[in-house]
C-alpha positions as CSV (number, residue, x, y, z in Angstrom):
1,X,218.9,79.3,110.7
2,X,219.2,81.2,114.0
3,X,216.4,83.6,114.2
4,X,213.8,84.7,117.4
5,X,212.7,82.1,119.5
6,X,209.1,81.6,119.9
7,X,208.9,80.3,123.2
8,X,210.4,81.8,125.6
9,X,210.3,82.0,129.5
10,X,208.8,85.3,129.2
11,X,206.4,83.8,126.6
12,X,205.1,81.2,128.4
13,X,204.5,82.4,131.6
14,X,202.7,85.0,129.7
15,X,200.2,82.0,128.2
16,X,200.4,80.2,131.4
17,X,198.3,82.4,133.4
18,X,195.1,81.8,132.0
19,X,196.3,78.2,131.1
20,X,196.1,78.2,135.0
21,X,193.0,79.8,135.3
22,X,190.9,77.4,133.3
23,X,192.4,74.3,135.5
24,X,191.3,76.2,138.7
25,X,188.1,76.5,137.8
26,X,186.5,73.8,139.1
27,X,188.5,74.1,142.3
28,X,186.9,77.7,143.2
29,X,184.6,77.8,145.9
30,X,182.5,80.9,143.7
31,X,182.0,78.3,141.0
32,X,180.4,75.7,142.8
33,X,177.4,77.9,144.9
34,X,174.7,79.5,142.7
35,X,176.2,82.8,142.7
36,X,175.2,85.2,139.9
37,X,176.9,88.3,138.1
38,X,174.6,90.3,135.9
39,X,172.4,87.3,135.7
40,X,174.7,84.8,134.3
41,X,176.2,82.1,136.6
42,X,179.8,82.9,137.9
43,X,181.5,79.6,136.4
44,X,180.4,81.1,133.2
45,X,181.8,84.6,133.7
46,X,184.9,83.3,135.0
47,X,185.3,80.6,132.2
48,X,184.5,83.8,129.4
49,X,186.9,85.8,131.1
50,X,189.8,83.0,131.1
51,X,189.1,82.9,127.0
52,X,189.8,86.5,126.5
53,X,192.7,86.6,128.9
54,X,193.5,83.7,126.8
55,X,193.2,85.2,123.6
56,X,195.0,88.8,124.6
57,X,198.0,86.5,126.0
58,X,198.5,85.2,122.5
59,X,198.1,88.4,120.6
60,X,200.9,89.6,123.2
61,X,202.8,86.8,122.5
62,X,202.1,87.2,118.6
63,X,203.0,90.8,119.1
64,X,206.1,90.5,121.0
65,X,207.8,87.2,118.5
66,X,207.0,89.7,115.7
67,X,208.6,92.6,116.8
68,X,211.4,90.6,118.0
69,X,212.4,89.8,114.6
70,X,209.5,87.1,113.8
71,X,208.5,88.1,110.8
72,X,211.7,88.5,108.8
73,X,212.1,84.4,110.2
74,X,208.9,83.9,109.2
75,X,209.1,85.0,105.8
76,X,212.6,83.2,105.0
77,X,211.5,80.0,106.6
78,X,208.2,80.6,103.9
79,X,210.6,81.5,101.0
80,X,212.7,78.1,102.0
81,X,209.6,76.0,102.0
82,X,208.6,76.8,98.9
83,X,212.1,77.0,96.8
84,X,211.3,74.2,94.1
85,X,213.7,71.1,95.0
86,X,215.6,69.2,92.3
87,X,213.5,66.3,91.6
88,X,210.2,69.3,90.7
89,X,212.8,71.2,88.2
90,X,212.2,71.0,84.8
């Protein structure tokens, strides 16, 4: 079955960046001083902004596969899966 690939270069570079992000954290120099934004410590923000960068590179990601032709994959891989085989035939 050829159908959209999921990962692509595009793709992954796309999940990559905050991927990236998360592994530089302890590596910034605003992480380690007691710095503060809005009263919360700056590790924190960054780390909370990493996760939602995290989770809109995978909607995009989602998005993208889906509109690529994703879903009509999707569905006949499903429809494959659940074709009775012999042995479960009456």
């Amino acid at each position: 079955m050829a159908g959209p690939r999921l990962l692509t270069r595009g793709r992954a570079a796309t999940v990559a960046v905050p991927i990236l992000g998360f592994l530089a954290t302890p590596f910034l120099p605003f992480v380690r001083e007691p710095t503060l934004v809005a009263g919360i410590p700056a590790g924190l923000v960054w780390t909370g902004g990493m996760v939602l960068l995290a989770a809109a590179a995978l909607h995009l990601v989602e998005a993208r596969y889906l509109s690529s032709g994703g879903r009509a994959a999707d569905s006949e891989e499903a429809a494959a899966s659940s074709a009775p085989t012999p042995e479960e035939q009456p």
